[in-house]
Biopython code that builds the backbone (N, CA, C, O; Angstrom):
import numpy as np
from Bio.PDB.StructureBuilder import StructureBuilder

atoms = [
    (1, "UNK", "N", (26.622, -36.407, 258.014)),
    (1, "UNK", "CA", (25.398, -37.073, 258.405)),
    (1, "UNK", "C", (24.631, -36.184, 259.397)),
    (1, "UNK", "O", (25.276, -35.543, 260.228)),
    (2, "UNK", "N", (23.062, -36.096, 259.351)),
    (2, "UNK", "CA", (22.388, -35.373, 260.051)),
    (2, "UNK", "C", (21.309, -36.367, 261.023)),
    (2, "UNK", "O", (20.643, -37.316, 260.611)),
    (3, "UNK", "N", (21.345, -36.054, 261.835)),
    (3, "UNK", "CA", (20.467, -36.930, 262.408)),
    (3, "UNK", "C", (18.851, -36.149, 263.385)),
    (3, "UNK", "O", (18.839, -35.531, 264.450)),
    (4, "UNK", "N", (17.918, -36.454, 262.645)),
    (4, "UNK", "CA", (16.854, -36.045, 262.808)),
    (4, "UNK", "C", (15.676, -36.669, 262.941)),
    (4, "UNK", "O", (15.223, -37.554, 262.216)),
    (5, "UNK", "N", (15.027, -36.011, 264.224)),
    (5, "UNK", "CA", (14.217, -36.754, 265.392)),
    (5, "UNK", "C", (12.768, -36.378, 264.698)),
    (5, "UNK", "O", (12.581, -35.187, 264.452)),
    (6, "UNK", "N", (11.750, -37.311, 264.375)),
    (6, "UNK", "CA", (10.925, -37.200, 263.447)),
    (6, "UNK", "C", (9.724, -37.115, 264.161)),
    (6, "UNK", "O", (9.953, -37.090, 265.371)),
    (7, "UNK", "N", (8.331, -37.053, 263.837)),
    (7, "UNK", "CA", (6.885, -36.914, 263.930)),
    (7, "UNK", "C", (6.228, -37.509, 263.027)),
    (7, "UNK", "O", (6.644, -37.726, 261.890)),
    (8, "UNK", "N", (4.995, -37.863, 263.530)),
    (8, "UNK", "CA", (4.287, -38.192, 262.288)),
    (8, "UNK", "C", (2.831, -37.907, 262.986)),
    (8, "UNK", "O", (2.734, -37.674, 264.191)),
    (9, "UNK", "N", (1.766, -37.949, 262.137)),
    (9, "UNK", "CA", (0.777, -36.803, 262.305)),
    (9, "UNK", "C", (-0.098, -37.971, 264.011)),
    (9, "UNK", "O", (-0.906, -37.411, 264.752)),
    (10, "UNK", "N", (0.148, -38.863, 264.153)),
    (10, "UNK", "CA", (-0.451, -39.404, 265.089)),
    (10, "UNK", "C", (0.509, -39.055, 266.480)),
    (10, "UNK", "O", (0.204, -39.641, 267.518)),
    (11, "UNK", "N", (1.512, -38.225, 266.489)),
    (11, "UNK", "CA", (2.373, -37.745, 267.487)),
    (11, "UNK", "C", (3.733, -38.859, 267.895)),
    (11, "UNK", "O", (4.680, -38.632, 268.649)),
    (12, "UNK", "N", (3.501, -39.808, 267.292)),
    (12, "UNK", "CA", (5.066, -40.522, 267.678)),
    (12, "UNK", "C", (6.265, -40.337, 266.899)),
    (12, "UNK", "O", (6.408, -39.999, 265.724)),
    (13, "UNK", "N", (7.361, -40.723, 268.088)),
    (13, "UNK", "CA", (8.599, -39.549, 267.294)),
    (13, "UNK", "C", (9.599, -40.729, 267.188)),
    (13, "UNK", "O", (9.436, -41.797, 267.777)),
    (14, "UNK", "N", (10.601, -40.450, 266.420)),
    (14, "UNK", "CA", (11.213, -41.464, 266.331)),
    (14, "UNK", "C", (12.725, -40.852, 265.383)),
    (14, "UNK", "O", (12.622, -39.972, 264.529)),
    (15, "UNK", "N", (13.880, -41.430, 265.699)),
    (15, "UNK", "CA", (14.956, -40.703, 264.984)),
    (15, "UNK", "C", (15.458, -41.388, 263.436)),
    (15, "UNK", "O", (15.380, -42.610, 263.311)),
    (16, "UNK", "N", (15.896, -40.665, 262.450)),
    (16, "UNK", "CA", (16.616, -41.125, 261.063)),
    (16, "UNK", "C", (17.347, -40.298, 260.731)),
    (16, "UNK", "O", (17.076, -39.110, 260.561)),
    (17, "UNK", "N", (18.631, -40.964, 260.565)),
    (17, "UNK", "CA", (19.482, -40.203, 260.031)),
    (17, "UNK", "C", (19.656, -39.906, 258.227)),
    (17, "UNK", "O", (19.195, -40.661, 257.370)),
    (18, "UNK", "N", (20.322, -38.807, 257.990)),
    (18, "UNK", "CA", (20.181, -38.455, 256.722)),
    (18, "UNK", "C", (21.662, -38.207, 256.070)),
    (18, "UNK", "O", (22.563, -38.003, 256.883)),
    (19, "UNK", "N", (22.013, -38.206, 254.614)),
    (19, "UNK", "CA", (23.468, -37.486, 254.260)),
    (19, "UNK", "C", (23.819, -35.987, 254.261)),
    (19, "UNK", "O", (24.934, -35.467, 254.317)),
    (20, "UNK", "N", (22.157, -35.205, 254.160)),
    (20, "UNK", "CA", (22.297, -33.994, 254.339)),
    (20, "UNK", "C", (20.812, -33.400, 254.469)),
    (20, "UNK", "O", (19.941, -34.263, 254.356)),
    (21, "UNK", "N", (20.384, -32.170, 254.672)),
    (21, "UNK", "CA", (19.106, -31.662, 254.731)),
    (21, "UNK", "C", (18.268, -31.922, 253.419)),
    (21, "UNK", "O", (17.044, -32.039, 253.483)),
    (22, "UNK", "N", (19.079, -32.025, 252.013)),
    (22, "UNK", "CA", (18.061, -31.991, 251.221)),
    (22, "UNK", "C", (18.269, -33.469, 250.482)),
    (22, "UNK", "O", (18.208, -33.622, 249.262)),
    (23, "UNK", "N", (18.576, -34.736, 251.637)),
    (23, "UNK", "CA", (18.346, -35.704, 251.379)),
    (23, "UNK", "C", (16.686, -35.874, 252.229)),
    (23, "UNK", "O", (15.782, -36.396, 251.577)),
    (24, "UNK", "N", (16.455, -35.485, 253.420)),
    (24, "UNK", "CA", (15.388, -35.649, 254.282)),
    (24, "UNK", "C", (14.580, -35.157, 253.211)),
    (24, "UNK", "O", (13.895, -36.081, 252.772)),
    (25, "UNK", "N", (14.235, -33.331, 252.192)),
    (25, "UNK", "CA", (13.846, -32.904, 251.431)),
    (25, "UNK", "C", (13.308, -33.881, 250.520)),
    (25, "UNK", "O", (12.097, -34.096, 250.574)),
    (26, "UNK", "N", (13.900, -34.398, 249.833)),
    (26, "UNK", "CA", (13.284, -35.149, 248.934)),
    (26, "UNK", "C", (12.789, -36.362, 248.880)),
    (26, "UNK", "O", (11.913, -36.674, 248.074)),
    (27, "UNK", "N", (13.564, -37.574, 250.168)),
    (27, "UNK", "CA", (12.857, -38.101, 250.737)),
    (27, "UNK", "C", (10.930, -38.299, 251.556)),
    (27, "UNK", "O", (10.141, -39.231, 251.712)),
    (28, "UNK", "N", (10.956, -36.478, 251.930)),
    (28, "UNK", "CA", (9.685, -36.479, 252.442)),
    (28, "UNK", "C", (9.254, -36.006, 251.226)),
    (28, "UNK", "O", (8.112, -36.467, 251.235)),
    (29, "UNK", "N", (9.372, -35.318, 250.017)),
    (29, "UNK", "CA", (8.683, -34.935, 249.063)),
    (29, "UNK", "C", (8.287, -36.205, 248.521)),
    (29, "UNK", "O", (7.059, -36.151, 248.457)),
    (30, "UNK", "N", (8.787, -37.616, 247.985)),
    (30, "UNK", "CA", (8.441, -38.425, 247.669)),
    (30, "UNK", "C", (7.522, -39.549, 248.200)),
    (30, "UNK", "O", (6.781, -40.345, 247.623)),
    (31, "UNK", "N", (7.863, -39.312, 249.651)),
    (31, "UNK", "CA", (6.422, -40.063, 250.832)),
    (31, "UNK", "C", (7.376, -41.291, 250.756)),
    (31, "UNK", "O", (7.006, -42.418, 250.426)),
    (32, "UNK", "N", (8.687, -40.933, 251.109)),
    (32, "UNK", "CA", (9.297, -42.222, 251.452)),
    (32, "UNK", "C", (9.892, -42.148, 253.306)),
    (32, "UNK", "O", (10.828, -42.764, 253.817)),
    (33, "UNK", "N", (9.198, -41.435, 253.766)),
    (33, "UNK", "CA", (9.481, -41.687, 254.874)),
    (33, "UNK", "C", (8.227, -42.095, 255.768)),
    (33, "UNK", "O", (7.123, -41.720, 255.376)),
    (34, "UNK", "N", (8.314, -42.782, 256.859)),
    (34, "UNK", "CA", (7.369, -43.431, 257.476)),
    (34, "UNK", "C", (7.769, -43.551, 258.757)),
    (34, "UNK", "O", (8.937, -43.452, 259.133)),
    (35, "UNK", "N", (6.517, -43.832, 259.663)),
    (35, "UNK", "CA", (6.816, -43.930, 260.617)),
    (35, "UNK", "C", (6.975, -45.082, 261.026)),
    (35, "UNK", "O", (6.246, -45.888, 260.449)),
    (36, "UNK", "N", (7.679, -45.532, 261.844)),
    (36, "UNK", "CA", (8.252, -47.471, 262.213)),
    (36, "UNK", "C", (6.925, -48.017, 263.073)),
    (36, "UNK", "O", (6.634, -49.203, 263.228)),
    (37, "UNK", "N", (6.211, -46.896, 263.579)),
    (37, "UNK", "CA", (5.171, -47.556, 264.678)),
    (37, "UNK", "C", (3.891, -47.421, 263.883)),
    (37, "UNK", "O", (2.912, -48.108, 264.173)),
    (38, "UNK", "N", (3.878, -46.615, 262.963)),
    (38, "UNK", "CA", (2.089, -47.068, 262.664)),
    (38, "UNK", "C", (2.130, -46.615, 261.056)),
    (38, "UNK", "O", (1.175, -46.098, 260.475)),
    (39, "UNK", "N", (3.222, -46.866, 260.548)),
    (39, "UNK", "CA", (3.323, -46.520, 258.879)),
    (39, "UNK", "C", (2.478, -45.452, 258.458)),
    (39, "UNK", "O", (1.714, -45.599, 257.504)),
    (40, "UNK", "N", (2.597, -43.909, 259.390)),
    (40, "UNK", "CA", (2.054, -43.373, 258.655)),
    (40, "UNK", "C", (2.842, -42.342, 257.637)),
    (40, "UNK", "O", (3.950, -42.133, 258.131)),
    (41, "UNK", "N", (2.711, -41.740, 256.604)),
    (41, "UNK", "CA", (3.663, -40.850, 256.117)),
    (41, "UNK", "C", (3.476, -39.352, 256.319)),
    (41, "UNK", "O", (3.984, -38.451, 255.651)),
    (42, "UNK", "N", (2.800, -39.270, 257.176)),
    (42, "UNK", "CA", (2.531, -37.535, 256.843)),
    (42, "UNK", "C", (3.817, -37.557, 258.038)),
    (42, "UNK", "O", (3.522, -37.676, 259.227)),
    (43, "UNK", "N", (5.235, -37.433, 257.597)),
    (43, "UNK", "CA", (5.977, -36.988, 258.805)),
    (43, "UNK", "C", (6.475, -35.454, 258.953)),
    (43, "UNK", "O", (6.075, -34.628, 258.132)),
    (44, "UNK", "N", (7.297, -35.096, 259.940)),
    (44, "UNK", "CA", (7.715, -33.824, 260.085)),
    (44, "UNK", "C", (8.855, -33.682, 260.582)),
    (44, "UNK", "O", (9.079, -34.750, 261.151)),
    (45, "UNK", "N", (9.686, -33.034, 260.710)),
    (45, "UNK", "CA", (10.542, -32.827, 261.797)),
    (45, "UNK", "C", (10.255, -32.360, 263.076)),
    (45, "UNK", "O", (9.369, -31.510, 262.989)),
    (46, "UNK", "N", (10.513, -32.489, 263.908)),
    (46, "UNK", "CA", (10.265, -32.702, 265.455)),
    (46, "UNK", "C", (10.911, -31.724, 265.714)),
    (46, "UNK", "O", (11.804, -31.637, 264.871)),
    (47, "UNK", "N", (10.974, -30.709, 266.614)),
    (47, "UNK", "CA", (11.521, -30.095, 267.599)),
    (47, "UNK", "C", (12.559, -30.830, 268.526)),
    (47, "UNK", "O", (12.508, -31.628, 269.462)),
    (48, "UNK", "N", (13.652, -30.082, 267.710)),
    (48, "UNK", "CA", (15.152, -30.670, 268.995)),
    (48, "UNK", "C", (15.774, -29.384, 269.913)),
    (48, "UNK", "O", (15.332, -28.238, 269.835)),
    (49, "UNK", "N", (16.788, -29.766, 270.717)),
    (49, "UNK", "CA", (17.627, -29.325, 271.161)),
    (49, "UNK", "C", (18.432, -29.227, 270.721)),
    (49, "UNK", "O", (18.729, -30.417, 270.622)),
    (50, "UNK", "N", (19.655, -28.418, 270.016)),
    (50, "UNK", "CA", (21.002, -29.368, 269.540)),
    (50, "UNK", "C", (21.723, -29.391, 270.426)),
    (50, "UNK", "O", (21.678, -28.482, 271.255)),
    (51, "UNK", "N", (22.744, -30.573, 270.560)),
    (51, "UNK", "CA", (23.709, -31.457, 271.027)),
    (51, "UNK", "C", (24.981, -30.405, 271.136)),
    (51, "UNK", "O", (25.623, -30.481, 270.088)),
    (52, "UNK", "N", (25.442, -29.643, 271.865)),
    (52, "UNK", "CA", (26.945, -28.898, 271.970)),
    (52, "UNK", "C", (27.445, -29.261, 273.097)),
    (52, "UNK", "O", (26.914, -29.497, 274.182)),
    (53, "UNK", "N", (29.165, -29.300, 272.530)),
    (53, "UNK", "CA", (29.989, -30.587, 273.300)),
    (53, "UNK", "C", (30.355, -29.107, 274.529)),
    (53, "UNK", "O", (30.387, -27.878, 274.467)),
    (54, "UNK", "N", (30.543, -30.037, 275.423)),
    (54, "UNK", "CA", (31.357, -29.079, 276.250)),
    (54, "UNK", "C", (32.788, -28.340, 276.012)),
    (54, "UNK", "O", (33.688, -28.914, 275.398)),
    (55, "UNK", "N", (32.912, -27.225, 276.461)),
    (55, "UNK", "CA", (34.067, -26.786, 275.977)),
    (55, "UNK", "C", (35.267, -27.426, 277.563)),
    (55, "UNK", "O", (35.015, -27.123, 278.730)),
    (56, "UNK", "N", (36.357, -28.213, 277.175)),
    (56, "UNK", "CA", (37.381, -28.165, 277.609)),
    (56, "UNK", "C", (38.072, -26.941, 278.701)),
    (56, "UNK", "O", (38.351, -25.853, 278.198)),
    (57, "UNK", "N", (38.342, -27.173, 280.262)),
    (57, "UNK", "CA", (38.787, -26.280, 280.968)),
    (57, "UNK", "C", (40.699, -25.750, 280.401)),
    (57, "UNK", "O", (41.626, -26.446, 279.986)),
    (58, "UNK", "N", (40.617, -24.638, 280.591)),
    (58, "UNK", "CA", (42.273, -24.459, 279.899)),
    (58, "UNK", "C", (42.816, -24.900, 280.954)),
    (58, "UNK", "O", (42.151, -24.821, 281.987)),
    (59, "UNK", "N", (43.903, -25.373, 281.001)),
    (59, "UNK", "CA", (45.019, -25.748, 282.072)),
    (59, "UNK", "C", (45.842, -24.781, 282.502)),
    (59, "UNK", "O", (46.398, -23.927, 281.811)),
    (60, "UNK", "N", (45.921, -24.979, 283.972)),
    (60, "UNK", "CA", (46.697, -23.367, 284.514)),
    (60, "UNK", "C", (47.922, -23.153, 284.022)),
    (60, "UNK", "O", (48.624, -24.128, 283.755)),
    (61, "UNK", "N", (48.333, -22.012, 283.842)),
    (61, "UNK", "CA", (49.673, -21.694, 283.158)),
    (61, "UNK", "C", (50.613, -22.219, 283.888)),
    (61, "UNK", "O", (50.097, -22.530, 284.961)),
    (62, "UNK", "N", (52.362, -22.638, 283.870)),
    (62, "UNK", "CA", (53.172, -23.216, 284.109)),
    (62, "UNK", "C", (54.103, -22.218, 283.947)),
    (62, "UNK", "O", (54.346, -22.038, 282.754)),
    (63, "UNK", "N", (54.911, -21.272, 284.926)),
    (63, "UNK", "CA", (56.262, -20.564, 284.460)),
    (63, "UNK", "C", (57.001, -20.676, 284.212)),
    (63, "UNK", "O", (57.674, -20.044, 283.398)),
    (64, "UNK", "N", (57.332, -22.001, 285.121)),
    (64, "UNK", "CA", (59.070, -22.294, 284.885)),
    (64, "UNK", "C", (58.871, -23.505, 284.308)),
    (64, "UNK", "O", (57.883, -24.092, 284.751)),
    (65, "UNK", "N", (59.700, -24.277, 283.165)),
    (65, "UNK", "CA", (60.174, -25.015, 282.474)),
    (65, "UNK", "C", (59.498, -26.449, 283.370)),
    (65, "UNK", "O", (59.945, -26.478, 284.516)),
    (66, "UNK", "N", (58.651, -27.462, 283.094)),
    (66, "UNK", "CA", (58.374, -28.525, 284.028)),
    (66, "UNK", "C", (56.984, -28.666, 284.431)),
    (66, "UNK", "O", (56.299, -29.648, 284.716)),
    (67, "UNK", "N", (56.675, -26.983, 284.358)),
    (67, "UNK", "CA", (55.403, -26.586, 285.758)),
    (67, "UNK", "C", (55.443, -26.607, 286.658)),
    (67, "UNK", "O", (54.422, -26.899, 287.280)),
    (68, "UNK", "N", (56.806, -26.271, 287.429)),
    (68, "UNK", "CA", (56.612, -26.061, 289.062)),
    (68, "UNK", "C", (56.347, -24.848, 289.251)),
    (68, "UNK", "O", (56.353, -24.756, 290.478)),
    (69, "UNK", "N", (56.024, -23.454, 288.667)),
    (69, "UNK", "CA", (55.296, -22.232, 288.844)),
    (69, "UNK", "C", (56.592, -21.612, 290.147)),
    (69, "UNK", "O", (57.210, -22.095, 291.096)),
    (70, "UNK", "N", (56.492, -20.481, 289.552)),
    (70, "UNK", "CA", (57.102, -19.236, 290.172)),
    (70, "UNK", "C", (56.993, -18.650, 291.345)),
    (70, "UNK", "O", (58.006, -18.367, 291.984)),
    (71, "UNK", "N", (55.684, -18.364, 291.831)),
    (71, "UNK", "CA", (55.459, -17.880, 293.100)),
    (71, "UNK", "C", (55.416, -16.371, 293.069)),
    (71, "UNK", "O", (55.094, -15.661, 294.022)),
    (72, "UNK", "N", (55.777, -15.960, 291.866)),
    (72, "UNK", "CA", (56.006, -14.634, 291.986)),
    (72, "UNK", "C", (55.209, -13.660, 290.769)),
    (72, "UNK", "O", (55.125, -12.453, 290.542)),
    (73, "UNK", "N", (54.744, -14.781, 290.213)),
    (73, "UNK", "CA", (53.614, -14.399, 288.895)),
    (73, "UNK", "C", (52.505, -13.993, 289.608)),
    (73, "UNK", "O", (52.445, -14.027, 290.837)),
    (74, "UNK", "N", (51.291, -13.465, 288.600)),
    (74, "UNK", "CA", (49.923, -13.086, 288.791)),
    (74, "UNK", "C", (48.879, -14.578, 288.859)),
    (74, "UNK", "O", (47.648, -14.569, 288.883)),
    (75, "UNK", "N", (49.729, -15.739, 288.880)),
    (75, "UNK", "CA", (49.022, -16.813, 289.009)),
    (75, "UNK", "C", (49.190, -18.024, 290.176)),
    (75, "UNK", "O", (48.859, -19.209, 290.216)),
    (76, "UNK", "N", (49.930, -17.036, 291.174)),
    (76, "UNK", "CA", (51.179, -17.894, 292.113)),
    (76, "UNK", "C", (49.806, -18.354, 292.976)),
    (76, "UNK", "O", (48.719, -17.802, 293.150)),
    (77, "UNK", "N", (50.376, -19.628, 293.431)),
    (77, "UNK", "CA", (49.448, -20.914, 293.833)),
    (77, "UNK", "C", (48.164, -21.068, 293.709)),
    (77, "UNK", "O", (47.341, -21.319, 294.589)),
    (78, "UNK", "N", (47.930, -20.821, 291.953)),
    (78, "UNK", "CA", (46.885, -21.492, 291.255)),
    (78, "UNK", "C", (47.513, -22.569, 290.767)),
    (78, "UNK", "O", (46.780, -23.558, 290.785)),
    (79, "UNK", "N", (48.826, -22.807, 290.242)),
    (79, "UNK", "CA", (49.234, -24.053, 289.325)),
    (79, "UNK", "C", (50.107, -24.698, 290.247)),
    (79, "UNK", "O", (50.668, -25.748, 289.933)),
]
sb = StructureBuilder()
sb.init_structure("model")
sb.init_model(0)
sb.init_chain("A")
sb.init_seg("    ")
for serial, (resi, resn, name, xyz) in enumerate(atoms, 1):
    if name == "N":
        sb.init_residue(resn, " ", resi, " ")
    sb.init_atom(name, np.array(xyz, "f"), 0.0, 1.0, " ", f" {name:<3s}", serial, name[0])
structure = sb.get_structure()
């Protein structure tokens, strides 16, 4: 599923989701899309941002069996 933030020629934007890009494709080729606030069809796609998840911090390494750390590693009292 794609989800895409729309226009229409009077400037209001509004979001619809799709099954893929060339479902939106033929959808707007047929003038079946509209806008919810003033039914117009000349729509567009809108200018987004995309959405990227944050990446996850790694967890400090653990030497000895447990994670009570060594003291004597290149990581001694980070973990």
């Amino acid at each position: 599923m794609i989800l895409y933030t729309l226009r229409c020629s009077h400037d209001h934007h509004f979001e619809e989701w799709f099954s893929n890009s060339a479902e939106y494709d033929s959808k707007k080729e047929a003038g079946e899309l509209k806008c919810p606030e003033c039914g117009d069809v000349q729509v567009a796609k809108a200018i987004m941002a995309p959405k990227v998840a944050k990446a996850a911090a790694a967890p400090a390494p653990a030497c000895m069996p447990g994670g009570g750390g060594c003291g004597g590693c290149a990581f001694a009292g980070q973990h």
